[in-house]
DRENSE-235007 format. One line per 2 residues: number of its first residue (from 1); their letters; for each residue y, x, z of N, C-alpha, C. Coordinates in nm, 4 decimals. Example, Ala and Ser with C-alpha at 12.3 -4.5 7.8 and 13.67 -1.06 7.14 Angstrom:
2
1 = as = -0.5690:1.3190:0.7800:-0.4500:1.2300:0.7800:-0.3300:1.3200:0.7800 | -0.2250:1.2850:0.7080:-0.1060:1.3670:0.7140:0.0030:1.2900:0.7870
! end
This chain:
189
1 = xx = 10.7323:7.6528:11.3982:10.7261:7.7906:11.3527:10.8609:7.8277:11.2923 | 10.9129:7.9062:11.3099:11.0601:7.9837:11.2837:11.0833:8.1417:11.2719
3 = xx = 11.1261:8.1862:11.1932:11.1838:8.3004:11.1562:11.1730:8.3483:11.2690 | 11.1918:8.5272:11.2673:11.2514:8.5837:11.3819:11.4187:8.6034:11.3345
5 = xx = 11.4955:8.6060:11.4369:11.6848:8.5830:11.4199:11.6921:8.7354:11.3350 | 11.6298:8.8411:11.4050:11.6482:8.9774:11.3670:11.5536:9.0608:11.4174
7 = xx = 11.4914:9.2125:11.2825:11.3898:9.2704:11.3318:11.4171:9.4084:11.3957 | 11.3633:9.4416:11.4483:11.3986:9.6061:11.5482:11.2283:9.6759:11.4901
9 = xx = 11.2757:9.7702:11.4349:11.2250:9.8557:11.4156:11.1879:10.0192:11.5219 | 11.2922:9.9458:11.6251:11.2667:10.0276:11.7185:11.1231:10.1359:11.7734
11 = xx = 11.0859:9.9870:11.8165:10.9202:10.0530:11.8698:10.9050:10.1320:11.7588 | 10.8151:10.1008:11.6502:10.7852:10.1793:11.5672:10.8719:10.3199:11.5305
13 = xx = 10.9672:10.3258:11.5357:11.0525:10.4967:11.5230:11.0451:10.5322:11.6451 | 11.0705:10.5143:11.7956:10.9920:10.5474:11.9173:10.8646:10.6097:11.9156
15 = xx = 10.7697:10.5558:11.8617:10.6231:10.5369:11.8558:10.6224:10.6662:11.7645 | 10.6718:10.6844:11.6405:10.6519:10.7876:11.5457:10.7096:10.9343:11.6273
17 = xx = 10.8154:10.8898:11.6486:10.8619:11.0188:11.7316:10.7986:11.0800:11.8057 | 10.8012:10.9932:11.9108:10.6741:11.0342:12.0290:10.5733:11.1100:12.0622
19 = xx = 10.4798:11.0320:11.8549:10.3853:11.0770:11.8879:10.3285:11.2070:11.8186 | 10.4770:11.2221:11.7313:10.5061:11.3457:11.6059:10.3577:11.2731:11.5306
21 = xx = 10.4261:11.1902:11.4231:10.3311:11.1128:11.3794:10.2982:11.2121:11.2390 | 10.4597:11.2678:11.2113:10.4480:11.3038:11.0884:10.3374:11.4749:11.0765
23 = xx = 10.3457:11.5225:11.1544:10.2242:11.5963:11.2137:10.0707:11.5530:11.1773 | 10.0404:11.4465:11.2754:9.9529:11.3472:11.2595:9.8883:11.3070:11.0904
25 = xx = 9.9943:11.2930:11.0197:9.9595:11.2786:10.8768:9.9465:11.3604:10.8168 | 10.0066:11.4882:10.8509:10.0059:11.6128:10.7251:9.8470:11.6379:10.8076
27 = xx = 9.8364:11.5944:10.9325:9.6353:11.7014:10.9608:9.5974:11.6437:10.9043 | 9.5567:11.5059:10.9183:9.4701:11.3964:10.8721:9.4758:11.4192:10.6981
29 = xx = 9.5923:11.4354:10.6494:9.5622:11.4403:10.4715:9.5128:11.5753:10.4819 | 9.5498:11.6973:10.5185:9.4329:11.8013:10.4949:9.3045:11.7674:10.4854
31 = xx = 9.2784:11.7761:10.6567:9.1454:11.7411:10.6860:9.0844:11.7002:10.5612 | 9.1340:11.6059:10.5472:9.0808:11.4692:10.4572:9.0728:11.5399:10.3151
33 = xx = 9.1461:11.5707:10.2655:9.1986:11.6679:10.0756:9.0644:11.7840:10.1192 | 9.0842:11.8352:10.1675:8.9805:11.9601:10.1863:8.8292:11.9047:10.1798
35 = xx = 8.8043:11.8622:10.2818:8.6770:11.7900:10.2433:8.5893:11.6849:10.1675 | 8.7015:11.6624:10.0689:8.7035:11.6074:9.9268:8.6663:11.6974:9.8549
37 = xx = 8.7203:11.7533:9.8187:8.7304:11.8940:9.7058:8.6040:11.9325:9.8159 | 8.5894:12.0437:9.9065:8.4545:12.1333:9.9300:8.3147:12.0637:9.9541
39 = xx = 8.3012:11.9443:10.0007:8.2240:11.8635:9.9866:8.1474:11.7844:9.8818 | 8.2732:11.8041:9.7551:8.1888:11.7439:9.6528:8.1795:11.8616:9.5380
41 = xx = 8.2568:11.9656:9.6048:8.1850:12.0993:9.5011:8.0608:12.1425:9.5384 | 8.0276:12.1284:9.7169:7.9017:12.1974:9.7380:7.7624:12.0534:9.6891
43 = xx = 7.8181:11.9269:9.6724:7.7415:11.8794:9.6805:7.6734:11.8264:9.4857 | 7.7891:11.8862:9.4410:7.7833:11.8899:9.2460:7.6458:12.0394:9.2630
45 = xx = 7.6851:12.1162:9.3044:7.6714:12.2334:9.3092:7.4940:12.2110:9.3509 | 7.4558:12.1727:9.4578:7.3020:12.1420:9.5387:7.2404:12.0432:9.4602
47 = xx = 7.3478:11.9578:9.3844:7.2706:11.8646:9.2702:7.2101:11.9106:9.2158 | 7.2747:11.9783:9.0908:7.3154:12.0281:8.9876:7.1107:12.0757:8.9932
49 = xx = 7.1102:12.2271:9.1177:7.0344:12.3095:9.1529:6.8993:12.1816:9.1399 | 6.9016:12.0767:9.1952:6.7778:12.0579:9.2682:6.7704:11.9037:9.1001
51 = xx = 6.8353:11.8946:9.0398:6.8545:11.7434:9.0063:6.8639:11.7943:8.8082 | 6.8605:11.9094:8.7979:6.9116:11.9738:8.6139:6.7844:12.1592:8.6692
53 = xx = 6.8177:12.1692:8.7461:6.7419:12.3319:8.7629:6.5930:12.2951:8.7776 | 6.5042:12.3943:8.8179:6.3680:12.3918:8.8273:6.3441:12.4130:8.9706
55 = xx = 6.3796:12.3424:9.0839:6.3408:12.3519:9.2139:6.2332:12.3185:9.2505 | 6.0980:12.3676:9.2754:5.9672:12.2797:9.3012:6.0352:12.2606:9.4397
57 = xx = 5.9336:12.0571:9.4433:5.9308:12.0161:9.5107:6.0629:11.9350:9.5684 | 6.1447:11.8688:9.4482:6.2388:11.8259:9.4316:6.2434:11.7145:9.4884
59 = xx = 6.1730:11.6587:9.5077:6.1289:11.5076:9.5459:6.1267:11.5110:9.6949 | 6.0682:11.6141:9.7616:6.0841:11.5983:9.9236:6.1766:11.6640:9.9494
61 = xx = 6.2609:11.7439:9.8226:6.4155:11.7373:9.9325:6.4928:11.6845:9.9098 | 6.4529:11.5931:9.8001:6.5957:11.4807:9.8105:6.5445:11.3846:9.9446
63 = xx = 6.4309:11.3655:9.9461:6.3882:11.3243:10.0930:6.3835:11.3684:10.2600 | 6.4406:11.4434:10.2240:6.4706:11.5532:10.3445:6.6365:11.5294:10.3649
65 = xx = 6.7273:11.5378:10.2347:6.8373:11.4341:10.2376:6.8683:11.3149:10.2914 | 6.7536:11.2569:10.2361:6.7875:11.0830:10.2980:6.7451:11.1073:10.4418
67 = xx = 6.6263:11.1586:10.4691:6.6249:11.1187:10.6472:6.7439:11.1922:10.6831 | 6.8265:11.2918:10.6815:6.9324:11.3360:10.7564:7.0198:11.2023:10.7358
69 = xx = 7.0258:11.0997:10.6665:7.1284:10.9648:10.6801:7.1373:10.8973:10.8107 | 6.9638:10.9413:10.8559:6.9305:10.8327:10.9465:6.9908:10.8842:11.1289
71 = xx = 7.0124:11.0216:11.1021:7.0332:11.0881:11.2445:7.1656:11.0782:11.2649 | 7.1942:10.9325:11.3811:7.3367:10.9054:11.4422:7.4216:11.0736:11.4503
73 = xx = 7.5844:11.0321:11.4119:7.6421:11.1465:11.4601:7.6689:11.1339:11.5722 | 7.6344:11.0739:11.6706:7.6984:11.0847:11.8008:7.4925:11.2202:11.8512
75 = xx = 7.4316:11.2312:11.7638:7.3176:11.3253:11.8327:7.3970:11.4612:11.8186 | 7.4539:11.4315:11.7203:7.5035:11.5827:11.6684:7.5993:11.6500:11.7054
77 = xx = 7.6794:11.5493:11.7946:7.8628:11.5635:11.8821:7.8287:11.7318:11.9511 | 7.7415:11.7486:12.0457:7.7537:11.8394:12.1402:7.7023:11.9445:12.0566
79 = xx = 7.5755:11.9391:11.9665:7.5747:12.1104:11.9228:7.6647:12.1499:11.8171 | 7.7117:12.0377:11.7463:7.8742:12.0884:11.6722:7.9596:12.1182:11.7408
81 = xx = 7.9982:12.0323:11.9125:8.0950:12.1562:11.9567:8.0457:12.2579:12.0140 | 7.9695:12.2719:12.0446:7.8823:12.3865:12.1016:7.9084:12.5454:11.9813
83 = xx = 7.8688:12.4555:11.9035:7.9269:12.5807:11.7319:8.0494:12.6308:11.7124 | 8.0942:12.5218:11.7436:8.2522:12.5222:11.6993:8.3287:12.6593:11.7894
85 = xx = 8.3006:12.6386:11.9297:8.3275:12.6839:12.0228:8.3338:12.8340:11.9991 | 8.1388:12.8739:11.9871:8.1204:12.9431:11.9837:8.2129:13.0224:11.8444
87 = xx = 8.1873:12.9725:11.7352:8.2386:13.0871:11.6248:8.4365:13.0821:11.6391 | 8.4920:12.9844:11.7623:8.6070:13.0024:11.7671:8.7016:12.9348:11.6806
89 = xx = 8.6405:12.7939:11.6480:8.7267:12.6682:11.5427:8.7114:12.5790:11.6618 | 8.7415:12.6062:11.7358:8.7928:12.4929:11.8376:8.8879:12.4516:11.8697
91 = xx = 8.9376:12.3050:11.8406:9.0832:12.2476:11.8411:9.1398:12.3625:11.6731 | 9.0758:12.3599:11.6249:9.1383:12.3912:11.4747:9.0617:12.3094:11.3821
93 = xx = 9.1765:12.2714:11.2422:9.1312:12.1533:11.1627:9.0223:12.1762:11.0790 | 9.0030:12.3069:11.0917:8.9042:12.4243:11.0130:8.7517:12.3686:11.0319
95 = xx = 8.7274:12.3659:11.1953:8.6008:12.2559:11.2216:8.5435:12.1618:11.1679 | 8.6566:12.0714:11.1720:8.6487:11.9356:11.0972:8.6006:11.9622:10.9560
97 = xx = 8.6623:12.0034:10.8782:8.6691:12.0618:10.7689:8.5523:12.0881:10.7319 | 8.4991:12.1991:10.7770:8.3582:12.2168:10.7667:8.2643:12.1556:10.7491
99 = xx = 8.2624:12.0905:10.8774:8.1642:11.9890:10.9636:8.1550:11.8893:10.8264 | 8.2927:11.8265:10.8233:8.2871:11.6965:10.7646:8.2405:11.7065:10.5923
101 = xx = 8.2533:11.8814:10.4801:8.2168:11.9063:10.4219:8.0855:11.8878:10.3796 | 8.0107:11.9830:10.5005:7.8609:11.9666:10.4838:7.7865:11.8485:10.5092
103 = xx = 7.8043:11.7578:10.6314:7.7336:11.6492:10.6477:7.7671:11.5929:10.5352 | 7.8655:11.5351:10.4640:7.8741:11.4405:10.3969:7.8240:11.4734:10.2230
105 = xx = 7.8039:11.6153:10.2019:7.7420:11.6701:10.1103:7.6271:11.6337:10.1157 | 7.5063:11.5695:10.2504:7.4357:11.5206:10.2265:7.4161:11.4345:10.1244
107 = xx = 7.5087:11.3582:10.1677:7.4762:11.1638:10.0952:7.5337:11.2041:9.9278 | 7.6318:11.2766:9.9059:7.6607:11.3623:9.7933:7.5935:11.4012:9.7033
109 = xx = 7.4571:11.5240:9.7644:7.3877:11.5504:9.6963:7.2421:11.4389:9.6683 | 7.2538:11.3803:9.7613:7.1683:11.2884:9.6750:7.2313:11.2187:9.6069
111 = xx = 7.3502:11.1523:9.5870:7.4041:11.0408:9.5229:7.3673:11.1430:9.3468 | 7.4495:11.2361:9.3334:7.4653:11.3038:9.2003:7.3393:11.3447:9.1439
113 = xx = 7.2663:11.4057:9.2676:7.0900:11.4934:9.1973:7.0086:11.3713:9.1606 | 7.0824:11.1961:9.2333:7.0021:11.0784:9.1733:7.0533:11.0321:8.9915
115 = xx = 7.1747:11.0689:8.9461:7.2376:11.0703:8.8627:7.1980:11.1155:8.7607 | 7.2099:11.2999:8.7957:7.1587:11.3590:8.7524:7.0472:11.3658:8.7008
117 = xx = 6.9023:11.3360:8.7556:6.7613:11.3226:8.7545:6.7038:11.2200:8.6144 | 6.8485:11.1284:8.5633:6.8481:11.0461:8.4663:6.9118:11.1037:8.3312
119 = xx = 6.9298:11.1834:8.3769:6.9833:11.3052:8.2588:6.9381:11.2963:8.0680 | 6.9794:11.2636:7.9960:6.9144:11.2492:7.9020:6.8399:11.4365:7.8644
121 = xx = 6.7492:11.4498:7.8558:6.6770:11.5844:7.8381:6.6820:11.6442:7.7374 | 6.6941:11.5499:7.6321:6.7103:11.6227:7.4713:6.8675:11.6522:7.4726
123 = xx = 6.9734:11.6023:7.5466:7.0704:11.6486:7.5325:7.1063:11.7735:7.5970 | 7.0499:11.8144:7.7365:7.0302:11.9480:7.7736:6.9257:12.0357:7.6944
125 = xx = 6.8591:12.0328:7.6503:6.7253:12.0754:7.5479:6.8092:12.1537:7.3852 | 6.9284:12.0654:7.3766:7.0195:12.0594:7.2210:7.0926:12.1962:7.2972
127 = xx = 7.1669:12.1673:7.3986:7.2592:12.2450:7.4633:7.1894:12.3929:7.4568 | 7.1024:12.4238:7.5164:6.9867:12.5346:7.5608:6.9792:12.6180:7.3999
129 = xx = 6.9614:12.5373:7.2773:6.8941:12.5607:7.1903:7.0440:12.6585:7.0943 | 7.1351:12.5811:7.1557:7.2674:12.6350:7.1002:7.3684:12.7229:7.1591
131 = xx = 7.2194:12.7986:7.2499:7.2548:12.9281:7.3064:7.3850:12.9301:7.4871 | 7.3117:12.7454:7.4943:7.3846:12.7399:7.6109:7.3355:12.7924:7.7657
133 = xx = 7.3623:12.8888:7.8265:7.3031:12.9303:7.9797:7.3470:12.8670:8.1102 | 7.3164:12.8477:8.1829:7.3234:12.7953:8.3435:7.4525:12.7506:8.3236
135 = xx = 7.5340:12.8169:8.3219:7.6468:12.8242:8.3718:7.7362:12.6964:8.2640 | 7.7263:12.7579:8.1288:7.7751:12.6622:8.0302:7.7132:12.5370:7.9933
137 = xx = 7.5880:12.5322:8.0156:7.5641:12.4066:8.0246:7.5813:12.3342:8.1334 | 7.6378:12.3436:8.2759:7.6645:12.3367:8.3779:7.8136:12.2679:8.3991
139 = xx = 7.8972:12.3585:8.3695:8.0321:12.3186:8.2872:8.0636:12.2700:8.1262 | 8.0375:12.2701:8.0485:8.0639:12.1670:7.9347:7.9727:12.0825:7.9244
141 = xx = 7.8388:12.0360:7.9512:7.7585:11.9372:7.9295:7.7539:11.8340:8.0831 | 7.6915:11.9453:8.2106:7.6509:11.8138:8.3054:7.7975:11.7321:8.3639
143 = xx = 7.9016:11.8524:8.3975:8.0422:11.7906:8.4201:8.1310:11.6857:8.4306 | 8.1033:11.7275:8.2675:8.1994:11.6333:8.2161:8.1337:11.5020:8.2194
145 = xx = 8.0101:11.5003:8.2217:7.9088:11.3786:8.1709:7.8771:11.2772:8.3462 | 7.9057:11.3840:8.4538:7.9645:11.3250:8.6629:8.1009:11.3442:8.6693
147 = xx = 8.1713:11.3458:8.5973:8.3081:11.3532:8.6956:8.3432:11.2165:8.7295 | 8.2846:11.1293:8.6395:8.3452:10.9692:8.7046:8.3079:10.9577:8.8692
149 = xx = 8.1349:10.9837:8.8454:8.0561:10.9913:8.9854:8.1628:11.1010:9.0946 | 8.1790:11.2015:9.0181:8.2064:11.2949:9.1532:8.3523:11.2419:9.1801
151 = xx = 8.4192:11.1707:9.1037:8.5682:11.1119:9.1442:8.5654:11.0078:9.2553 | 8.4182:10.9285:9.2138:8.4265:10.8243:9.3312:8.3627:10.8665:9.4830
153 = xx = 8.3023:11.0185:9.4449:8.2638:11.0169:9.5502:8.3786:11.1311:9.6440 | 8.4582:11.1670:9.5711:8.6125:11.2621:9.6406:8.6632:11.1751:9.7332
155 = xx = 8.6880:11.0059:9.6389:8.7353:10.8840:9.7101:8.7002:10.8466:9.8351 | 8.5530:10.8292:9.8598:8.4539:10.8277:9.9823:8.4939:10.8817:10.0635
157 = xx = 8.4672:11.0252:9.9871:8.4624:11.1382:10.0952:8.6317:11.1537:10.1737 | 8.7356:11.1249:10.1188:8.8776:11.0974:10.1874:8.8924:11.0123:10.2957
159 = xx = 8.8511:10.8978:10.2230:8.8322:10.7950:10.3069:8.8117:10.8041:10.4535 | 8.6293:10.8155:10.4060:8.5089:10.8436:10.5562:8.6004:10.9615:10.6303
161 = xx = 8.6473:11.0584:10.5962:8.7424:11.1500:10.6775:8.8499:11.0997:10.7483 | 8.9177:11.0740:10.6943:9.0742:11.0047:10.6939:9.0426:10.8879:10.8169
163 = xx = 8.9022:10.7902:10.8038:8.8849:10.6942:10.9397:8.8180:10.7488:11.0254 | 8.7510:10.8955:11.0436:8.6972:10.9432:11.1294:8.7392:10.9346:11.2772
165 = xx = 8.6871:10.9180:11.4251:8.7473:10.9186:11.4836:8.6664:10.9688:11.6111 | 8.5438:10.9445:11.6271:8.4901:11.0338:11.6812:8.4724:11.1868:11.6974
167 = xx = 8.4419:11.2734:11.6162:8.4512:11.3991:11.5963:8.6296:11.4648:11.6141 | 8.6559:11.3936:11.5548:8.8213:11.4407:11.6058:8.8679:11.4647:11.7421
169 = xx = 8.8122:11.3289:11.7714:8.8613:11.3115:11.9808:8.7887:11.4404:12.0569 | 8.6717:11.5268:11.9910:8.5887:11.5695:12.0600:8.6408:11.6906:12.0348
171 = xx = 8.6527:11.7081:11.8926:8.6862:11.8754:11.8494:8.8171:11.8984:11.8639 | 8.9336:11.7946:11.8514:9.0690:11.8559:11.8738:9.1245:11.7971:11.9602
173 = xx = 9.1363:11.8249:12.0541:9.1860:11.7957:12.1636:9.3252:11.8004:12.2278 | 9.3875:11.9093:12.1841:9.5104:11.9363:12.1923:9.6365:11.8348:12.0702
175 = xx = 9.7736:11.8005:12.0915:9.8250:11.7023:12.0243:9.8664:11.7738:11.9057 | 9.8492:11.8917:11.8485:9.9165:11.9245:11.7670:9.8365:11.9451:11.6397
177 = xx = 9.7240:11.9423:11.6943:9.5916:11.9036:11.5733:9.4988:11.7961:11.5605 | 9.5955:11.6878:11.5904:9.5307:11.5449:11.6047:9.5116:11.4608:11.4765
179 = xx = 9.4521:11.3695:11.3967:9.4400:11.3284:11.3334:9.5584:11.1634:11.3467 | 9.5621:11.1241:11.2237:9.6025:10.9634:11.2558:9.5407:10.9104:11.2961
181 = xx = 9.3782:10.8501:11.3049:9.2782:10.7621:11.3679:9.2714:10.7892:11.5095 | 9.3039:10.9446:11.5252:9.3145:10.9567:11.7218:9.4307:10.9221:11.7179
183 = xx = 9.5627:10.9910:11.6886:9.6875:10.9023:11.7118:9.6702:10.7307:11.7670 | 9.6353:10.6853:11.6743:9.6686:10.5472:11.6746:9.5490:10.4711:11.7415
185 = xx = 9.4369:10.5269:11.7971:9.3372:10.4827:11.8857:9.3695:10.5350:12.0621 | 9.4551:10.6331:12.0470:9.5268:10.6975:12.1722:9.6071:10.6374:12.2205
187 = xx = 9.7082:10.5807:12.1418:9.8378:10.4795:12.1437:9.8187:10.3402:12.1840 | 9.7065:10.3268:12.1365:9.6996:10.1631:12.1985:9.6180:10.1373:12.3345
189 = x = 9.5956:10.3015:12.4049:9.5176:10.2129:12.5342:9.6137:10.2483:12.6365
! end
């Protein structure tokens, strides 16, 4: 086993060029930043409602949550582009965006409305009593008390985006709204 004499960096600046990689990264961190942030606001937000509010029948829709875990996204490929199409986010990162917002607000809103649901009650009960409404007890009490939760789940939610690679190949098609995971799954065949 021996050293290499000298390294070429070649391929790789070829490869970047080529494939306007740096493109490639600014979609993919959108994509990805956006559906962090709107995904875990809508999914604080559907908590919040179903997990601190008075929703009858709270229990079968956090169960109505979990079975949507169970439905492969490859069922869902054709009537998302079928949507896409139609409202005219086709081959735009805007799709993704969306798409990847709401589904993953699933697992979201249950993760937080499960959080939530453990809520100490006399401490919202204290809040209420000291003339706190929806809104302020919403922002200074439940908040501050998930942001660890909703930080790890921004993390997730980047992530699961950022390695996506199915939905990408399908919805953007064209090279100039490609993600890194199609980049670099494109490149190697």
């Amino acid at each position: 086993l021996r050293l290499p004499e000298q390294i070429s960096l070649d391929s790789i600046i070829n490869f970047w060029d080529k494939a306007d990689f740096t493109l490639k990264l600014w979609n993919s961190f959108q994509i990805s930043f956006f559906v962090a942030i709107f995904g875990v606001a809508l999914s604080f937000f559907t908590a919040y409602a179903i997990g601190i509010g008075k929703v009858r029948g709270r229990f079968w829709i956090l169960g109505l949550f979990l079975v949507a875990f169970t439905i492969p996204g490859e069922a869902l490929m054709y009537p998302l582009l079928r949507m896409s199409k139609m409202v005219g986010l086709y081959d735009n990162i805007w799709s993704l965006i969306i798409i990847f917002a709401v589904l993953q607000s699933a697992f979201g809103t249950y993760l937080i409305a499960s959080v939530m649901s453990d809520f100490p009650s006399e401490l919202l009960e204290a809040a209420r009593i000291d003339g706190a409404g929806s809104w302020r007890l919403m922002k200074d009490i439940v908040f501050p008390l998930v942001r660890p939760t909703l930080t790890v789940l921004m993390v997730f939610f980047f992530i699961w985006t950022w390695n996506e690679f199915l939905l990408p190949l399908v919805l953007l098609p064209s090279n100039d709204s490609q993600t890194v995971a199609l980049s670099m799954g494109l490149a190697s065949g």
